[in-house]
NUROFI-923964 format. One record per residue: residue in one letter; z, y negated, x of N, C-alpha, C in turn. Coordinates in steps of 0.05 Angstrom, whole numbers, padded with zeros to 5 digits, always signed. Each point is the difference from the previous one (the first is absolute). Last residue first. Layout:
N
aZYXZYXZYX;...
This chain:
376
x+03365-01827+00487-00023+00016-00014+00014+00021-00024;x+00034-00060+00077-00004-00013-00029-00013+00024-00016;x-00004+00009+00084+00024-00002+00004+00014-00007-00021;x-00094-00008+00034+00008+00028-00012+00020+00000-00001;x-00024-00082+00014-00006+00008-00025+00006+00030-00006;x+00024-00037+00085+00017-00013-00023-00013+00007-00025;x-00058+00032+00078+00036+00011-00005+00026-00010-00024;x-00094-00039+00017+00000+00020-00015+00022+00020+00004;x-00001-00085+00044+00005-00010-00036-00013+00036-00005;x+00008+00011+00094+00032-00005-00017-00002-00011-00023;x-00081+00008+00046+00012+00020-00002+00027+00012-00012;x-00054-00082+00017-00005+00017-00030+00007+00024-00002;x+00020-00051+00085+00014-00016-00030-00017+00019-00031;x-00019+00027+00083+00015+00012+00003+00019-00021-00026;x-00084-00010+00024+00000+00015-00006+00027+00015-00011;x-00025-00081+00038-00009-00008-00022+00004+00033-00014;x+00021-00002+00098+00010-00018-00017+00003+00001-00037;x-00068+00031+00058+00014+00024-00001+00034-00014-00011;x-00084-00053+00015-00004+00020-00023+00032+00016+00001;x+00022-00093+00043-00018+00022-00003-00013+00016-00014;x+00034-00105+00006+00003+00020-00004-00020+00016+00007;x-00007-00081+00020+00010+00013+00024+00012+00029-00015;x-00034-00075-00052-00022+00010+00016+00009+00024+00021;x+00052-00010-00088-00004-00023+00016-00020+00010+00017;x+00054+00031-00094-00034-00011+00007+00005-00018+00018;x+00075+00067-00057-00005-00013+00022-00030-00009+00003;x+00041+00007-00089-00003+00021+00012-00002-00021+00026;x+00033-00034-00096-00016+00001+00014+00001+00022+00024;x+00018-00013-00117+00017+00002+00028-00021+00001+00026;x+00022-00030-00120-00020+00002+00027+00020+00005+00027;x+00039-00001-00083-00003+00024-00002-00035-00008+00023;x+00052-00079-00046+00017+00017-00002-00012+00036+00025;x-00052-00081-00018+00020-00004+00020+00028+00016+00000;x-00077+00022-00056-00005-00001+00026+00016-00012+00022;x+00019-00001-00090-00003+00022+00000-00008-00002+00031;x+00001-00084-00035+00024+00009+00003-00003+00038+00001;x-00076-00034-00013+00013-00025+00021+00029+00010+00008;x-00046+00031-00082-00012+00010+00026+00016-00010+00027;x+00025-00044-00085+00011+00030+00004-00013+00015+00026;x+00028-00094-00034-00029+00004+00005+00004+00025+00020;x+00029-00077-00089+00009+00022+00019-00024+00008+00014;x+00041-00099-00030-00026+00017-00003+00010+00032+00021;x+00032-00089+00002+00013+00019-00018-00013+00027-00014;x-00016-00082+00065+00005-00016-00031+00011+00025-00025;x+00029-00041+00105-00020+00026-00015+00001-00004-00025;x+00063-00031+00059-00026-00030+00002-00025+00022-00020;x+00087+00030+00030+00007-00012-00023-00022-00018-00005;x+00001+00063+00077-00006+00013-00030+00001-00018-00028;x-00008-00010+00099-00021-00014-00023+00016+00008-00026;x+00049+00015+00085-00018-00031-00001-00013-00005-00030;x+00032+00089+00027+00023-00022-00007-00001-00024-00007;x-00073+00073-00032+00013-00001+00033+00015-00025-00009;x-00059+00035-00053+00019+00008-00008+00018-00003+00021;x-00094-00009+00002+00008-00016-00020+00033+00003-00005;x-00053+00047+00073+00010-00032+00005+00014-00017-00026;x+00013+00110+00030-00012-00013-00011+00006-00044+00001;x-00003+00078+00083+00021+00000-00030-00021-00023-00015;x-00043+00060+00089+00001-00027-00023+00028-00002-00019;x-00007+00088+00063-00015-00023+00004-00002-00023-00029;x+00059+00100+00062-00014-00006-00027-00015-00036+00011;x+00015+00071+00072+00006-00019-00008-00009-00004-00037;x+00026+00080+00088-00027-00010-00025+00024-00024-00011;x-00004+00062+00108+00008-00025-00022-00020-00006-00017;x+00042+00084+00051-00025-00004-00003+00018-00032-00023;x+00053+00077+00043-00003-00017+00014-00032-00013-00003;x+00049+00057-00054-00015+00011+00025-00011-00013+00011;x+00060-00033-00064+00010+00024+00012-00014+00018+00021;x-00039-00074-00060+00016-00012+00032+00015+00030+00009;x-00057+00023-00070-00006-00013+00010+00011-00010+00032;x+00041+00021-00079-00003+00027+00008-00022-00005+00027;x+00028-00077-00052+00023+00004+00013-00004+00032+00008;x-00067-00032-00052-00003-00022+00025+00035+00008+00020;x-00023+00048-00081-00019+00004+00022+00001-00018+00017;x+00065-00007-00064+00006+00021+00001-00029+00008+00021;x-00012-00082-00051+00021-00003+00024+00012+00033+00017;x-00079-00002-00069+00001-00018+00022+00022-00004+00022;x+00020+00046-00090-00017+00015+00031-00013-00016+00016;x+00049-00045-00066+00012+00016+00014-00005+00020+00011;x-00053-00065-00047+00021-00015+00022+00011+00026+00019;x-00093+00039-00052+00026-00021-00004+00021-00009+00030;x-00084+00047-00001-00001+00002-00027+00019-00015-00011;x-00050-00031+00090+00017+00028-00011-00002-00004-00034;x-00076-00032+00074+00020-00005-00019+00009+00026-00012;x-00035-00031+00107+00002+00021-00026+00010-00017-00026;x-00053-00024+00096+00027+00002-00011-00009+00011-00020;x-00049-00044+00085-00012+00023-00015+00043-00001-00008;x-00071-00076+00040+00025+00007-00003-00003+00035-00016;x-00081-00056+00043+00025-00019+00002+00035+00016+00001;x-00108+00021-00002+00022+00017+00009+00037-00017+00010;x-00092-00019-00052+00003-00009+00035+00022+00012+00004;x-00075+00030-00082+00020-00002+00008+00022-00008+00034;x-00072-00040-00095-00001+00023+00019+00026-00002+00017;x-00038-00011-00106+00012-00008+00025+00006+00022+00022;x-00036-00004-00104-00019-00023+00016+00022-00008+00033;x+00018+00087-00064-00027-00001+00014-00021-00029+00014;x+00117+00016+00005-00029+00008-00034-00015-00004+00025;x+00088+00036+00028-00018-00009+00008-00024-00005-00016;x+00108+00022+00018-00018+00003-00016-00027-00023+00011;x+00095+00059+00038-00011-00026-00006-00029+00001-00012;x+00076+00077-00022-00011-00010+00020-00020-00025-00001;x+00092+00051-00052-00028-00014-00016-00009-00020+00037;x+00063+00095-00029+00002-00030+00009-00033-00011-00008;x+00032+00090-00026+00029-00009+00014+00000-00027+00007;x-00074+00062-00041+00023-00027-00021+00025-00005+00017;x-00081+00058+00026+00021+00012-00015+00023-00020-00015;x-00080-00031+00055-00006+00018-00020+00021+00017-00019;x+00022-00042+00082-00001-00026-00021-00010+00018-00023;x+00022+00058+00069+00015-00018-00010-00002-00016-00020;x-00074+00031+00053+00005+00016-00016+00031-00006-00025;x-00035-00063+00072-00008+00002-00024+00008+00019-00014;x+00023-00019+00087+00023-00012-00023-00022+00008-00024;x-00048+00021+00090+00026+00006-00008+00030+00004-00027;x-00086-00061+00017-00001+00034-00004+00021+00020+00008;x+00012-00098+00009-00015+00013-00027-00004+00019-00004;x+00036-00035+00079+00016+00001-00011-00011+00012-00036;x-00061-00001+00076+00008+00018+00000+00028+00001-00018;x-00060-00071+00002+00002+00021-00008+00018+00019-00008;x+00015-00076+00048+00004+00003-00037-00015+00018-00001;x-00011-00011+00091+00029+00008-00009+00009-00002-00029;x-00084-00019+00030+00001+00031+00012+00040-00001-00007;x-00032-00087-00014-00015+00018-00022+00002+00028+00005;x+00032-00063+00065+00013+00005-00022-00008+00015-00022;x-00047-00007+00084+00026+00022+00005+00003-00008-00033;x-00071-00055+00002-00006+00038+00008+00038+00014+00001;x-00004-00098+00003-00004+00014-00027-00009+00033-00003;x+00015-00047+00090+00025-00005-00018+00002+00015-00025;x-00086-00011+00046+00018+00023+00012+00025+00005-00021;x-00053-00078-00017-00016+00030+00000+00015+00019+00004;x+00029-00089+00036+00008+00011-00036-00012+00028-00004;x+00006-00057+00093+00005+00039-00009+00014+00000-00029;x-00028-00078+00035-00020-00003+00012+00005+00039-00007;x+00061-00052-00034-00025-00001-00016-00025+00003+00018;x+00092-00005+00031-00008+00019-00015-00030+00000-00014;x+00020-00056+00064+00005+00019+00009-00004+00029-00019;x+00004-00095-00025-00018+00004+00007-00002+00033+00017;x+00078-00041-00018-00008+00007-00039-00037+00007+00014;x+00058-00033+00065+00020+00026-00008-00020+00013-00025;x-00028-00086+00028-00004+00017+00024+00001+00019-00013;x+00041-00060-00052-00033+00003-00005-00014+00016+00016;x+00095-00029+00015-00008+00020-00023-00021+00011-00014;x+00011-00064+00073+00008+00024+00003+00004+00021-00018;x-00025-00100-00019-00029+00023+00013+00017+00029+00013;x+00052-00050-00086-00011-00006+00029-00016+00020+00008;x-00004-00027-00100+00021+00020+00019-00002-00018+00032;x-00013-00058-00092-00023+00010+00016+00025+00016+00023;x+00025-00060-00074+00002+00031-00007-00019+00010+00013;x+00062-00085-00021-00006+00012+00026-00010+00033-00001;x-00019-00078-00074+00030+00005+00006-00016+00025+00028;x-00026-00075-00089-00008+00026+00009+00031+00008+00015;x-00065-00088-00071+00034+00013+00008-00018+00020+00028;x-00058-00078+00011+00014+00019-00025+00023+00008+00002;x-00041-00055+00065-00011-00010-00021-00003+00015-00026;x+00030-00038+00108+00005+00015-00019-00017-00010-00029;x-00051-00001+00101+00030-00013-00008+00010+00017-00030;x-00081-00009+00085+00014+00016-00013+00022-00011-00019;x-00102-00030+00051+00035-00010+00003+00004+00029-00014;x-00095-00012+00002+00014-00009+00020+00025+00002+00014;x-00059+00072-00068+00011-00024+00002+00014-00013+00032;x-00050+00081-00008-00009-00020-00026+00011-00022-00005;x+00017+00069+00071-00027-00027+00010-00005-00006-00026;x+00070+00078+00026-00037+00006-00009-00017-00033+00004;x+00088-00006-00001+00000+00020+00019-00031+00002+00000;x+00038-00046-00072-00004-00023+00025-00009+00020+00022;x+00016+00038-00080-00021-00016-00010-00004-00009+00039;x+00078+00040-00017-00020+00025+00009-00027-00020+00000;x+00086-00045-00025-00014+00002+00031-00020+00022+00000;x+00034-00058-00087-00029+00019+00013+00005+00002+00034;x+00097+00005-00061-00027-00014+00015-00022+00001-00004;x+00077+00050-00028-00006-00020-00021-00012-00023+00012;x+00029+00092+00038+00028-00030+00000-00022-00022-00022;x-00054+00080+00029+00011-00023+00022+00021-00020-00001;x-00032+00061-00074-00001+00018+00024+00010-00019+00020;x-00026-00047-00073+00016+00014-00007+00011+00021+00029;x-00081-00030+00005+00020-00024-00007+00024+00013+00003;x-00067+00053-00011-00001-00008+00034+00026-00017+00001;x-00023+00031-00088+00009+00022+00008+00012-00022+00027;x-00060-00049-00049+00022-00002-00005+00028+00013+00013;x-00098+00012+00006+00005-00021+00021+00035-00013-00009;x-00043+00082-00055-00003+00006+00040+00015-00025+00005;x-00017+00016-00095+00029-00002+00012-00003-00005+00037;x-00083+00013-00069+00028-00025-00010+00021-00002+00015;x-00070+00074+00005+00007-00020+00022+00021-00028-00002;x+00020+00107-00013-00011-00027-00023+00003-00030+00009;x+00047+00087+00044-00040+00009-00009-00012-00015-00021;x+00085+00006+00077-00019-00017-00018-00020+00016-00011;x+00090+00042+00054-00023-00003-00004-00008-00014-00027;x+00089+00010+00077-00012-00019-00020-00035+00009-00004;x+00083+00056+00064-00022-00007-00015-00010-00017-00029;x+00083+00031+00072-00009+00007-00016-00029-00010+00003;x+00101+00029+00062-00018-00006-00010-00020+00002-00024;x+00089+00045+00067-00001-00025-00023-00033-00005-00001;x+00015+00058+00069+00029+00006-00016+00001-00012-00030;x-00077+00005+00071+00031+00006+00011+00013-00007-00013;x-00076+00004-00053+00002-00019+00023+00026+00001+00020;x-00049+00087-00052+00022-00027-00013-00003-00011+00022;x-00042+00083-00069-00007-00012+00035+00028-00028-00003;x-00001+00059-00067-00011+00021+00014-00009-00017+00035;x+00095-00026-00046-00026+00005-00023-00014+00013+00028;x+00091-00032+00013+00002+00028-00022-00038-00004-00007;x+00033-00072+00053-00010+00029+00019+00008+00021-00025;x-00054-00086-00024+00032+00002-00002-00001+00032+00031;x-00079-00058-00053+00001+00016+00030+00031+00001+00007;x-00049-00024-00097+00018-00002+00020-00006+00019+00024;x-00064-00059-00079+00007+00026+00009+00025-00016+00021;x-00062-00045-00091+00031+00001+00022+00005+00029+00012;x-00079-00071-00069+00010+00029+00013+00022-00005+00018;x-00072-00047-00078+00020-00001+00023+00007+00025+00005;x-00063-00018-00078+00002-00014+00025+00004-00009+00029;x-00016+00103-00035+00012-00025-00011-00006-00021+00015;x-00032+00074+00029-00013+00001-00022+00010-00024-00013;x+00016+00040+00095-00026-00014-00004-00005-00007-00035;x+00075+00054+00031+00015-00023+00011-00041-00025-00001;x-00002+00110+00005+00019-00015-00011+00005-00037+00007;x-00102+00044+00014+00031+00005+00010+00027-00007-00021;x-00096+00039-00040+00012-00019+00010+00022+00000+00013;x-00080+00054-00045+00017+00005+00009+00008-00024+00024;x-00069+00015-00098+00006-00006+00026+00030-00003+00017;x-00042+00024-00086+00003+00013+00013-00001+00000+00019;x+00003-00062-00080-00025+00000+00025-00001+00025+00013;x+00067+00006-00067-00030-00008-00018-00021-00010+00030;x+00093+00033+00009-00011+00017-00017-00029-00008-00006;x+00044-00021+00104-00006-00003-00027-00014+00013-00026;x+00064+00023+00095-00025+00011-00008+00003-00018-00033;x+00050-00018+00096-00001-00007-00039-00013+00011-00001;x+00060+00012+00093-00022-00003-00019-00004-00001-00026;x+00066-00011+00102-00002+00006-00025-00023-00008-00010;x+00041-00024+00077-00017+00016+00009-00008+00013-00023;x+00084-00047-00005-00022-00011+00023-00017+00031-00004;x+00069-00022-00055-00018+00004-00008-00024-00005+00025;x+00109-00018-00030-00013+00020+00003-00024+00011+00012;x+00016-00091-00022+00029+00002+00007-00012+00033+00029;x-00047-00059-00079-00011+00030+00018+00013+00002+00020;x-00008-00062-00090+00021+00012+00020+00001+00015+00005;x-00073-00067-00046+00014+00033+00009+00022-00009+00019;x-00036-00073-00081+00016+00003+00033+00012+00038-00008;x-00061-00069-00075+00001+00030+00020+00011-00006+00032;x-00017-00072-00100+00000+00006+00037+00016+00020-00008;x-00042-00030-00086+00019+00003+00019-00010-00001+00025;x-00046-00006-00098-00001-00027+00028+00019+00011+00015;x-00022+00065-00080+00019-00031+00005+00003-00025+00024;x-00060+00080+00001-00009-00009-00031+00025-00026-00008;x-00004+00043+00090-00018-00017-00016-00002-00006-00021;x+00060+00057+00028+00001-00028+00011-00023-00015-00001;x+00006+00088-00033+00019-00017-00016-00006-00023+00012;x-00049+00051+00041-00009+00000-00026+00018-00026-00017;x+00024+00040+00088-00015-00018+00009-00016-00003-00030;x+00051+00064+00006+00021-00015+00001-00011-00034+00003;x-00042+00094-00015+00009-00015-00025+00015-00034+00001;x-00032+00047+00078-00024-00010-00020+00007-00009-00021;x+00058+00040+00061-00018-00035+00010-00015+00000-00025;x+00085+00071+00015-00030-00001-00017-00007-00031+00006;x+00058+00028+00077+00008+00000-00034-00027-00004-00008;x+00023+00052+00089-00016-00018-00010+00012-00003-00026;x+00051+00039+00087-00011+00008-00025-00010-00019-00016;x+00063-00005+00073-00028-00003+00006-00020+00005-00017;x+00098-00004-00020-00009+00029+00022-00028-00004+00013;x+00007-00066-00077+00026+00013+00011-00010+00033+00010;x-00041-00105-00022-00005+00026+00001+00011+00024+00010;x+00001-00088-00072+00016+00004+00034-00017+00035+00004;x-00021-00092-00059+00001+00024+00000+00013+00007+00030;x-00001-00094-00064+00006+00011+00034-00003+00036-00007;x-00029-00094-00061+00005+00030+00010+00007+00008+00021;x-00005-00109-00052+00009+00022+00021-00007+00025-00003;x+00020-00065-00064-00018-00023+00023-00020+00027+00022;x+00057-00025-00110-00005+00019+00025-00021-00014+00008;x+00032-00029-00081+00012-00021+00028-00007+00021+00021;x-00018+00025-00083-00021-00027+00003+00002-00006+00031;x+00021+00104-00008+00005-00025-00033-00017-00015+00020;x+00010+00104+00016-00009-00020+00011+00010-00019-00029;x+00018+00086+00000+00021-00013+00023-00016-00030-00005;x-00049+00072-00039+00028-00002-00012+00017-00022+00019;x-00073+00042+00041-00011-00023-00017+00012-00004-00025;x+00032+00066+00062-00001-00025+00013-00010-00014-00028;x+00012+00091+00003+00021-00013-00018-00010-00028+00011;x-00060+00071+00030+00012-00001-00025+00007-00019-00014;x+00010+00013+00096-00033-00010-00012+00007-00009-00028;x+00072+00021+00071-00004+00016-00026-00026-00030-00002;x+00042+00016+00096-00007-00013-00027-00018+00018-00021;x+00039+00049+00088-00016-00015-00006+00002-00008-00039;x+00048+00083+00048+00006-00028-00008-00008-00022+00001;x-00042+00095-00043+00010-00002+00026+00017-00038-00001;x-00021+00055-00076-00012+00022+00016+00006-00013+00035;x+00021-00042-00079+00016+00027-00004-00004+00012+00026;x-00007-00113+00004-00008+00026-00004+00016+00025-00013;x+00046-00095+00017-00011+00019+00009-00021+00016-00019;x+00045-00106-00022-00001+00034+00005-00012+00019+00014;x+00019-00120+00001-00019+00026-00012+00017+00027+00005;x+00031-00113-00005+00000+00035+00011-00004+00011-00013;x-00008-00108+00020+00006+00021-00023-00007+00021+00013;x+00030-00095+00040-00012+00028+00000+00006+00020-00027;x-00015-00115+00020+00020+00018-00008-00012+00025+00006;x-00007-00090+00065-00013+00022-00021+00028+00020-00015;x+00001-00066+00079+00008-00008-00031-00016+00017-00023;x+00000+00010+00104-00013-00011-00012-00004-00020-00019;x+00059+00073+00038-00003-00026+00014-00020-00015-00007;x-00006+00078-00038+00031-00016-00011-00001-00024+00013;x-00073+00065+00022-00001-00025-00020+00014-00011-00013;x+00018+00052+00079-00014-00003+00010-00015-00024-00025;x+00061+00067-00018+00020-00023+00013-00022-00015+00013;x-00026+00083-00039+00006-00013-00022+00015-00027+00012;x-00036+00067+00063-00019-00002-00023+00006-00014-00023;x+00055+00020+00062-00015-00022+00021-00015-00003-00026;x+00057+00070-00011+00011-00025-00011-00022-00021+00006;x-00032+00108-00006+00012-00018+00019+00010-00030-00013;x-00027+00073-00072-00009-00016+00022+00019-00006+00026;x-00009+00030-00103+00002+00017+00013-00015-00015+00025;x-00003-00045-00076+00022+00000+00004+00015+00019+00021;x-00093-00040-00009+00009+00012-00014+00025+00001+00014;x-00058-00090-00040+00005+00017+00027+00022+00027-00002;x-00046-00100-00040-00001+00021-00007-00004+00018+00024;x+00019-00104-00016-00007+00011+00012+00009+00039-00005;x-00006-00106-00052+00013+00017+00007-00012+00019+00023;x+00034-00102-00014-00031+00009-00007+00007+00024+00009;x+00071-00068+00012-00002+00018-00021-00024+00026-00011;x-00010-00097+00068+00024-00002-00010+00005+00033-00030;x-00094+00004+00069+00017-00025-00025+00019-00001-00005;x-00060+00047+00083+00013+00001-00029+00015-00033-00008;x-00073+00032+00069-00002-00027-00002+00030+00007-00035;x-00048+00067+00074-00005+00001-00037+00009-00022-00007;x+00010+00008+00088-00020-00003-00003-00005+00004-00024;x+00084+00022+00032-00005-00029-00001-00036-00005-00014;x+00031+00081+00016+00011-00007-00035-00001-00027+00009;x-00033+00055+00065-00012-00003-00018+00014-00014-00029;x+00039+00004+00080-00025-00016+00009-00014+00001-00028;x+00077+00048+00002+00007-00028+00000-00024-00017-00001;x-00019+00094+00021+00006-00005-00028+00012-00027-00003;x-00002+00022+00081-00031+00000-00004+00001-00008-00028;x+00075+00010+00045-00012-00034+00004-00022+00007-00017;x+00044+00081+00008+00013-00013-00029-00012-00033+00009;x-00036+00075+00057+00001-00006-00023+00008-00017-00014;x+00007-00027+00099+00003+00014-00032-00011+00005-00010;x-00017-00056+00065+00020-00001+00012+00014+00032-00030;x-00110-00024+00014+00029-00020-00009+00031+00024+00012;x-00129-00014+00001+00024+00012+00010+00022-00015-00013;x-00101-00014-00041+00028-00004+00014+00031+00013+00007;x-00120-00004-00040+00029+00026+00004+00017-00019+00020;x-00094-00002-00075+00010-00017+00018+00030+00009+00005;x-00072+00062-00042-00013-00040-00003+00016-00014+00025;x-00008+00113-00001+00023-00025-00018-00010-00027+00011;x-00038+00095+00024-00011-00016-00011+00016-00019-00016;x+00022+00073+00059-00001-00002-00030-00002-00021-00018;x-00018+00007+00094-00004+00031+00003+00013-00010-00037;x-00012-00073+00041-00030+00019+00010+00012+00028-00009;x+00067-00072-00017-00024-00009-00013-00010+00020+00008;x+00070+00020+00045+00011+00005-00024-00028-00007-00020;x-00001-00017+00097-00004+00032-00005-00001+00005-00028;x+00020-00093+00028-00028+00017+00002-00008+00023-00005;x+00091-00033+00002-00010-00015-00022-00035+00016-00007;x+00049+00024+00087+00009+00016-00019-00020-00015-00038;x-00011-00044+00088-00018+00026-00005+00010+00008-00021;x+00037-00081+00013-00022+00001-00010-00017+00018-00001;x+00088+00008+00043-00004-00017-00037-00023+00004-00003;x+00013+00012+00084-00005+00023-00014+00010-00005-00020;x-00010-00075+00051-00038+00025+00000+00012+00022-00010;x+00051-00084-00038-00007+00007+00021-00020+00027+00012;x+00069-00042-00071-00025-00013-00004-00014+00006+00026;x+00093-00008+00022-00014+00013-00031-00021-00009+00009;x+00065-00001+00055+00008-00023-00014-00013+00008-00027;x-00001+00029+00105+00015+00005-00021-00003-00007-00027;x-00055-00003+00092+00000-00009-00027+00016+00019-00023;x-00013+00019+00105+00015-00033-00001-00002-00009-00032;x-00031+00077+00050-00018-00022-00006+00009-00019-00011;x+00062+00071+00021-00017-00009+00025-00023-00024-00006;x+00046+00043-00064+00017-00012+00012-00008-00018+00016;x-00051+00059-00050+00001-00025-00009+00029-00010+00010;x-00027+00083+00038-00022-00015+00010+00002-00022-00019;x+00073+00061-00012-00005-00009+00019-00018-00028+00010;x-00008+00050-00081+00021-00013+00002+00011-00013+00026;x-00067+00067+00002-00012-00027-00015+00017-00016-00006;x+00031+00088+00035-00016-00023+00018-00010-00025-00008;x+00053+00056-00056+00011-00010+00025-00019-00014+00015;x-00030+00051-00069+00016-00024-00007+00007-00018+00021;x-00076+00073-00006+00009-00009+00019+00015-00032-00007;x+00001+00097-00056-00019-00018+00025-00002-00011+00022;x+00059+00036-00068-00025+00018-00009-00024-00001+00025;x+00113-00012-00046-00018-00012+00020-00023+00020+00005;
């Protein structure tokens, strides 16, 4: 809490409009268009609605494929299952766990429909290449900027520096309470940036009405007239989510002053080959989403995360792999995809919440450099 949650949660009690769609729905939506320029922004009850929102709106086909990397949150691949899409799974990077560029235009056949780049840790995936391929084959681009609020593209060939979540058609952020701002607890973001979809999005967003149409005075009546399903938050969570974003600035100042200092600290370390720190190319910038290590293997991972809880500090490893998970593995077409599995073997995360301290953040690189001299 940063602000003034409580009270604004309060004051949409008091104004009697629970229900959504309401004056701080429509600020937060506002804040999201004027300050990074996204075409058209719907609150939702989720991330994972937002991504629902968007795999409805790609209109898939019984099988049509959808290309997505395997190193992900589930929301990211269950989001075009429900669909009837098939998912094919990409690979990681070497250098960090963002989609392998590379290998994609290998993945694509006739029946692909889809990209979903995910931008993991908040960290930009190459847009340009990614937005190359998809043109040259007719695809749709859905970011999953899950991660990525407050994140930047620096493009190779305009050189222009874009928000995350503005470059693809579609977009999906979460306001979960693990990310940097969150709607008291649960929340997301539907962003349009291809007008083809705005008056469909609304639909879809309202149970598969035009009531937004009828609200605004374009139409008379309201009634049903697509699929969709209940994915506008209520205005208390829109309060709660307005609160922060009136102290994002701030929010992002402490976090960036606390990945620092986890960097300069841990670098000398990384320099010496004990761990591989988060990586940053030159077209992304950094929102101080998550700061974690990759170990060199399974079994110094676990041997630091259990030296770790002994001083009472919690590191979490993050993603197992999706292609190989109970659900899919037998739906995989068999394809190996070594990065993917290296990173869910030997990524480990560090603490990053707003309420941590420097002297906190200090005293955890104080004990991973006790465990390395202890190795030495």
């Amino acid at each position: 809490m940063t602000g003034k949650e409580a009270h604004y949660m309060y004051k949409a009690v008091m104004d009697e409009h629970l229900s959504g769609n309401g004056p701080f729905t429509k600020q937060c939506q506002h804040f999201f268009e004027d300050r990074y320029g996204f075409k058209k922004c719907l609150l939702t009850t989720s991330g994972t609605d937002a991504l629902e929102m968007c795999a409805m709106l790609c209109d898939l086909k019984q099988g049509e494929e959808v290309i997505i990397p395997s190193y992900t949150f589930v929301s990211t691949a269950l989001a075009f299952l429900r669909e009837g899409a098939k998912v094919v799974f990409a690979d990681s990077m070497k250098r960090n766990p963002n989609i392998d560029v590379e290998l994609l235009e290998s993945l694509i056949t006739p029946r692909t429909k889809v990209i979903v780049p995910v931008h993991y840790a908040g960290v930009a995936c190459d847009m340009d290449a990614i937005m190359d391929i998809a043109n040259r084959h007719n695809l749709l681009v859905v970011e999953d900027a899950a991660q990525a609020i407050d994140s930047y593209y620096t493009s190779h060939t305009t050189h222009q520096t874009l928000p995350l979540g503005s470059i693809g058609h579609l977009a999906a952020f979460s306001f979960h309470e693990t990310k940097n701002i969150t709607a008291g607890g649960e929340g997301g973001l539907l962003v349009v940036n291809d007008e083809r979809f705005i008056r469909r999005a609304e639909i879809i967003w309202e149970k598969g009405t035009n009531r937004a149409e009828f609200f605004r005075g374009a139409v008379n009546k309201y009634g049903w007239v697509d699929m969709g399903s209940s994915f506008l938050p209520a205005e208390i969570n829109a309060a709660f989510l307005w609160a922060q974003l009136e102290n994002l600035d701030e929010i992002q100042s402490k976090r960036k002053q606390l990945w620092d200092t986890y960097f300069n600290h841990l670098k000398p370390f990384a320099d010496k080959g004990c761990f591989q720190l988060p990586d940053l190319p030159e077209y992304a910038s950094n929102n101080a989403h998550m700061f974690y290590l990759v170990l060199p293997d399974l079994e110094k991972r676990t041997t630091l995360i259990k030296f770790l809880k002994e001083h009472d500090i919690q590191s979490v490893f993050h993603y197992l792999s999706l292609h190989s998970s109970a659900y899919y593995e037998d739906k995989h077409d068999g394809r190996q995809l070594p990065e993917c599995e290296r990173y869910a073997d030997t990524l480990m995360r560090l603490p990053m919440f707003y309420d941590l301290e420097t002297e906190e953040v200090e005293k955890v690189c104080g004990v991973i450099k006790e465990f390395v001299a202890n190795r030495e």
